[in-house]
C-alpha positions as CSV (number, residue, x, y, z in Angstrom):
1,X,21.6,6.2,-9.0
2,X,18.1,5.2,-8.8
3,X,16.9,4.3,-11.9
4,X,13.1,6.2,-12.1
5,X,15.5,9.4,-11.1
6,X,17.7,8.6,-14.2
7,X,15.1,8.1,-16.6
8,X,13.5,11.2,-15.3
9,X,16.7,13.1,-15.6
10,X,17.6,12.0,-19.5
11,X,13.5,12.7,-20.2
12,X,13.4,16.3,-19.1
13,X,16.4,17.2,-20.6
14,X,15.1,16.1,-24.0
15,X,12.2,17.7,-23.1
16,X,13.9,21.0,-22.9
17,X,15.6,19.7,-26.2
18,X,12.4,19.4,-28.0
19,X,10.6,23.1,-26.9
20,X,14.1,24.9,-27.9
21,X,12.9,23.2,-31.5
22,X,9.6,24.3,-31.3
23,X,11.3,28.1,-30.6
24,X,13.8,28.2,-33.0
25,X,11.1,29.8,-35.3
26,X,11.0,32.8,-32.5
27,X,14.9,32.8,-31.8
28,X,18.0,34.0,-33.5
29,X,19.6,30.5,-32.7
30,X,19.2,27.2,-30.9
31,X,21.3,28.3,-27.9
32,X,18.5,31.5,-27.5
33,X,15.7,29.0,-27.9
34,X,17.4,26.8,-25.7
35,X,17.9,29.1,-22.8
36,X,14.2,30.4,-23.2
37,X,13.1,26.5,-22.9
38,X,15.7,26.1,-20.1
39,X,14.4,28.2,-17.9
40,X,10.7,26.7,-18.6
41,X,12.1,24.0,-16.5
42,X,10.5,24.9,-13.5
43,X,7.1,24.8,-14.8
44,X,7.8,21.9,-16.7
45,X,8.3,20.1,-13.3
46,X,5.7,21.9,-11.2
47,X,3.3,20.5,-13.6
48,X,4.7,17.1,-13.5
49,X,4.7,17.0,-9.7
50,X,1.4,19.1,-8.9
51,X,-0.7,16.8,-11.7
52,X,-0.8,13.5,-9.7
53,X,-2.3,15.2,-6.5
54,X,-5.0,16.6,-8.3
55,X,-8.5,14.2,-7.6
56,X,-11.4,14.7,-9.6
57,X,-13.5,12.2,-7.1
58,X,-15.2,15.7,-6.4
59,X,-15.5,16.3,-10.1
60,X,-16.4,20.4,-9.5
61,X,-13.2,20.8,-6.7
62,X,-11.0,18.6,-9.2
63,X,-11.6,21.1,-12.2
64,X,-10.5,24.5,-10.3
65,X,-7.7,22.4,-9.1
66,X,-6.6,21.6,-12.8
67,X,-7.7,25.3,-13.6
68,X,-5.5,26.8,-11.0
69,X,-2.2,24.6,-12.1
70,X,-2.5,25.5,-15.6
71,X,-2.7,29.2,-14.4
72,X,0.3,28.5,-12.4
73,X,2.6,26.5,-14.8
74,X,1.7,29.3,-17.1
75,X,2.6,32.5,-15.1
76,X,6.1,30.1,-14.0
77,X,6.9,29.9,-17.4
78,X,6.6,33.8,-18.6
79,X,8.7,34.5,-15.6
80,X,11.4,31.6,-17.3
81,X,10.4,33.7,-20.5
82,X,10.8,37.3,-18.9
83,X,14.1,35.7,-17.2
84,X,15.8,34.8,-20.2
85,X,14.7,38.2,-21.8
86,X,16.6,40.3,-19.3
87,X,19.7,38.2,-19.5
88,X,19.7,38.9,-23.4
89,X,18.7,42.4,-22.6
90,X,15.3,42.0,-25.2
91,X,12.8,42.6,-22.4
92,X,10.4,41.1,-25.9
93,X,10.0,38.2,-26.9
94,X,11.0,37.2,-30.8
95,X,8.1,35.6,-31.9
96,X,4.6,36.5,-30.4
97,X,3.5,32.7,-30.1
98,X,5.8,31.9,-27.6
99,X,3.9,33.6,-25.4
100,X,0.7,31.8,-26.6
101,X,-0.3,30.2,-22.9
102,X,-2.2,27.8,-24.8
103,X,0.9,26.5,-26.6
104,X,2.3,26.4,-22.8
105,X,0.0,24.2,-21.5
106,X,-0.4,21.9,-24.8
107,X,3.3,21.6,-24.9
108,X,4.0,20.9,-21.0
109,X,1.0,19.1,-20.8
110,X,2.5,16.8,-23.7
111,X,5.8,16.3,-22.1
112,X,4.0,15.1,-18.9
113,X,1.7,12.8,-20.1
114,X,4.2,11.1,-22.7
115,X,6.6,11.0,-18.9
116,X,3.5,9.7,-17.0
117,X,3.3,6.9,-20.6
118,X,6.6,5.7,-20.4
119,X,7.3,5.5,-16.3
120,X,4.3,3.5,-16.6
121,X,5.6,1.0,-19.7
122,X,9.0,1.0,-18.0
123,X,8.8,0.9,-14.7
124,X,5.1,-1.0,-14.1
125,X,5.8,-4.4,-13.6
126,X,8.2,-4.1,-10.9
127,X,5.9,-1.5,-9.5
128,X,3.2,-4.3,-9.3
129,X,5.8,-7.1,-8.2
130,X,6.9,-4.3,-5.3
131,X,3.3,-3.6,-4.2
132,X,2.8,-7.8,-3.8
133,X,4.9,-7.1,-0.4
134,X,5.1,-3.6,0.3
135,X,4.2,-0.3,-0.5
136,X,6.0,3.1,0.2
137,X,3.8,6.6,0.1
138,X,4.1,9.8,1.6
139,X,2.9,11.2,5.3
140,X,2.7,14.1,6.9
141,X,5.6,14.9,5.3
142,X,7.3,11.5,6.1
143,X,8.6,8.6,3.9
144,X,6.1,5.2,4.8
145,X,6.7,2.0,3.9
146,X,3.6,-0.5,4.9
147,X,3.0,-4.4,4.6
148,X,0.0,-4.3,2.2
149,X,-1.1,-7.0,4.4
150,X,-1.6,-4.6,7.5
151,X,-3.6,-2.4,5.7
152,X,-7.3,-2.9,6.2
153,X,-9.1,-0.3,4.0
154,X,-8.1,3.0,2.0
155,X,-10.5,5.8,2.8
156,X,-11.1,9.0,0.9
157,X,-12.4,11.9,3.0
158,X,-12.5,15.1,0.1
159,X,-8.8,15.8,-0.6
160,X,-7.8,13.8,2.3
161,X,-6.6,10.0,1.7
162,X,-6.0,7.6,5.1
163,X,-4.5,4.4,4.9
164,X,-6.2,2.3,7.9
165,X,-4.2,-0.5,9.2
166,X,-5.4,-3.7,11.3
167,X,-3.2,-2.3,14.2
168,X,-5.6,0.6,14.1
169,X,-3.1,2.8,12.8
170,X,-3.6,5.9,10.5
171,X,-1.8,7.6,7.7
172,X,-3.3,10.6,5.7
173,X,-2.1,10.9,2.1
174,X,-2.9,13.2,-0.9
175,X,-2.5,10.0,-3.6
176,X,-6.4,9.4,-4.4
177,X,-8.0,6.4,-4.2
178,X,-8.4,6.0,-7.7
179,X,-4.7,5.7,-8.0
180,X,-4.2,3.4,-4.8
181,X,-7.2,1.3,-6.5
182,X,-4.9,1.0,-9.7
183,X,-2.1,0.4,-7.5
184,X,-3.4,-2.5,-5.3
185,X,-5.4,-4.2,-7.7
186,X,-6.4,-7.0,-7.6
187,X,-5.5,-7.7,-3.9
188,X,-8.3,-4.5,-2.7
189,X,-11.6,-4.2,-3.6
190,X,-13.7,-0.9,-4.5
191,X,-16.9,-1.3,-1.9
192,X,-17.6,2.9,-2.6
193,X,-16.4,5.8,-3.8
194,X,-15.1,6.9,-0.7
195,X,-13.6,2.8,0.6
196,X,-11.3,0.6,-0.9
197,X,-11.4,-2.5,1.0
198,X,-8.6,-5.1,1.2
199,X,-10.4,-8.8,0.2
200,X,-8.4,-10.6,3.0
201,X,-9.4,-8.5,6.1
202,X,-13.5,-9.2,5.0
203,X,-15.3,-11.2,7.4
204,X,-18.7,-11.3,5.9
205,X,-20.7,-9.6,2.8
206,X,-24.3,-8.0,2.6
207,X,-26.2,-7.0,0.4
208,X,-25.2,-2.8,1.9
209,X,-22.2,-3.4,3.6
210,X,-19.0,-5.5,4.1
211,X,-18.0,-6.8,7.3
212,X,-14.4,-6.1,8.7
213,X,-12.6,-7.0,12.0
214,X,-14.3,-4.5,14.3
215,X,-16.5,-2.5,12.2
216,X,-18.4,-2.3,9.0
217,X,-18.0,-0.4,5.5
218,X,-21.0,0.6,3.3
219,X,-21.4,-0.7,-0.3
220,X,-22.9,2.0,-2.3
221,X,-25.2,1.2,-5.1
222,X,-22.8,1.3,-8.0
223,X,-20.5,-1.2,-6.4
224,X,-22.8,-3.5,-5.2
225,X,-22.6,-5.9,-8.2
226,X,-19.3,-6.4,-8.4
């Protein structure tokens, strides 16, 4: 078994472990608290999964994306809630602050940043020595794996991401550039907010843009120093 799917596995189950804890208060026993917290699985990982594709290089779109997922994780997890109520026929909830949404979203939102903390202590360092050759990323709904060296800029078009390639290839991802600029570093270099250049496809510097094979990317004011 992989080993990111493993650690994954053995973190979300003692993530349901810890939120049957905090609902013992609200349960007549640990296996009620932990079937309430069971079925909160589902927005446990919706949250994890939907958080990563949410960019905030348009600051106004990024904040009714967030908006919108805590909405959703919230109304997933009364449904766990309401789920595990039928099955024990108590169609109410023991303990009104169960239902507290902003206990939802502090608790979930806990679990996934402590996840997002630890795969990146873990699992970093071979991330980086992986991204020295290749990296892997998703398009279109297909699995890509590209020779960093082939890949001639990263451009951010709204919520759309494209990977451009020397071979004039193009891939559209929803991973923003902010997290391919982490990802790449120090091999890439941010020209704009919307172009992520890679240092050994540049031909030429000016003072407003940067010369590539074939064409030429603007340096906006804020990178122009760097």
């Amino acid at each position: 078994m992989n080993r990111t799917i493993a650690f994954d596995i053995i973190f979300w189950i003692a993530g349901v472990l810890v939120i049957s804890l905090i609902y013992m208060s609200g349960c007549d026993s640990f296996a009620v608290a932990f079937l309430y917290s069971s079925l909160m699985l589902p927005a446990m990982l919706m949250a994890n999964i939907l958080y990563k594709q949410i960019s905030f290089e348009n600051r106004m779109q990024g904040i009714k994306n967030a908006i919108w997922l805590g909405c959703a994780v919230v109304v997933t997890a009364y449904f766990g809630l309401c789920l595990s109520g039928w099955y024990l026929d108590k169609f109410a909830v023991g303990n009104i602050f169960m239902l507290n949404p902003v206990l939802i979203i502090f608790s979930i939102g806990s679990l996934c940043a402590l996840n997002y903390l630890l795969r990146e202590k873990i699992f970093k360092k071979k991330l980086e020595q992986d991204a020295e050759e290749s990296v892997e990323f998703t398009s279109e709904r297909r699995k890509i794996s590209l020779q960093i060296s082939k890949i001639k800029y990263i451009e951010s078009n709204d919520s759309e991401v494209w990977v451009r390639c020397i071979g004039g290839e193009s891939y559209r991802t929803k991973m923003n550039i902010s997290r391919w600029e982490e990802f790449l570093s120090p091999k890439f270099v941010r020209v704009h907010r919307s172009f992520l250049v890679n240092k050994a496809h540049i031909l030429s510097w000016e003072a407003t843009q940067v010369h590539l094979p074939n064409e030429a990317i603007p340096i906006s004011r804020k990178y122009r120093e760097i």
